[in-house]
C-alpha positions as CSV (number, residue, x, y, z in Angstrom):
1,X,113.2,117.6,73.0
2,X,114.4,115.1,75.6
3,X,112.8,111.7,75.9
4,X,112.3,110.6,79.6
5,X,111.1,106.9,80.1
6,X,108.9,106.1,83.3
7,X,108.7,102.8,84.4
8,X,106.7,101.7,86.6
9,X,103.5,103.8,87.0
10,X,102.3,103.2,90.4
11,X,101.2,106.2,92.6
12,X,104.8,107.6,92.5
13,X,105.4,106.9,88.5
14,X,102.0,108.2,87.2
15,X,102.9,111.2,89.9
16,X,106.2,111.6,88.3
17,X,105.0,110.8,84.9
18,X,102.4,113.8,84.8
19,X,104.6,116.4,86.3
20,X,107.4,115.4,84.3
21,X,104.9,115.9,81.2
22,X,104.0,119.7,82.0
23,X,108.0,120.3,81.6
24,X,108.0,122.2,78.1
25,X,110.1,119.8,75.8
26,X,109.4,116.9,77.4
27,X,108.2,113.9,75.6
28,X,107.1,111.4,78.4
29,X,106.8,107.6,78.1
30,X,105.2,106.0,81.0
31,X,105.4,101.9,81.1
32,X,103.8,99.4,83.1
33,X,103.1,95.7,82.9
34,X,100.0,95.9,85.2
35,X,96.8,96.9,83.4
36,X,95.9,98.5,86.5
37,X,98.4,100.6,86.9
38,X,98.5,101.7,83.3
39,X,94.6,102.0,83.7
40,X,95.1,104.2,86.6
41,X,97.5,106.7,85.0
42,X,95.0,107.3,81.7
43,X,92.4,108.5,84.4
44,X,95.1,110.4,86.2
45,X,96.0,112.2,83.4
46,X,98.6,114.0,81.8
47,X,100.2,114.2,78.4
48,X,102.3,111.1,78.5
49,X,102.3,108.0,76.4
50,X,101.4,104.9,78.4
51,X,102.6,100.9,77.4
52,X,103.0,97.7,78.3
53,X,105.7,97.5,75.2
54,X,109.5,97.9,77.2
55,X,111.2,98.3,73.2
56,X,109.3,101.5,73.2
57,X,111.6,103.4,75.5
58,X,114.7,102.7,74.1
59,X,116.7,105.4,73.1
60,X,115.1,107.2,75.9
61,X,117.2,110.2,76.9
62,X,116.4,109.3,80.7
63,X,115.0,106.3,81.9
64,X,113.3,106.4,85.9
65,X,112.2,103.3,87.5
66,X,109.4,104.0,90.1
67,X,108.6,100.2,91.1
68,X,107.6,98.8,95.2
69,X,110.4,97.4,97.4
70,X,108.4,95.4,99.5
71,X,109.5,93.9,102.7
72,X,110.1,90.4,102.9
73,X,111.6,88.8,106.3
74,X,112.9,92.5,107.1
75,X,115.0,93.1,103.3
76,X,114.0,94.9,100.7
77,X,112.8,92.7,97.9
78,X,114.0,94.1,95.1
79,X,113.4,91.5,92.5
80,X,111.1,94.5,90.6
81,X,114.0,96.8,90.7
82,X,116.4,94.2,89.2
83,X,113.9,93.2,86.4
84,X,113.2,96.9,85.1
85,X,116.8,97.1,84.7
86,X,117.5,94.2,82.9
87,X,114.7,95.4,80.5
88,X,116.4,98.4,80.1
């Protein structure tokens, strides 16, 4: 069984996260500060586990961050991007 860590569950990451969770042998850990988000996947669905907890996913076989890259003054802002991968 591989252990695939998703984080960031937005549109793309719940996306991802419930497709990813249909793969036989999967086991699917989808994380999100944002009770929104993580709010949003549970009524998306699939068979993923969903947390606010980052020490959760370690050991993760595969870790996939899905988080916005907004525009600020015409860059990428990727101060998201940078601090799911420092929590990894």
């Amino acid at each position: 069984m591989a252990k695939v860590s998703i984080i960031g569950l937005g549109y793309v990451g719940r996306t991802l996260a419930k497709a990813v969770s249909e793969i036989p042998g999967m086991e699917v850990i989808g994380v999100d500060r944002s009770g929104k988000a993580r709010d949003a996947a549970a009524e998306y669905g699939g068979n993923y586990e969903i947390t606010d907890h980052m020490p959760r996913i370690a050991g993760s076989d595969v870790y996939i961050v899905c988080v916005a890259t907004p525009l600020t003054n015409g860059y990428p802002n990727d101060q998201h991007v940078i601090a799911a991968a420092k929590a990894i």
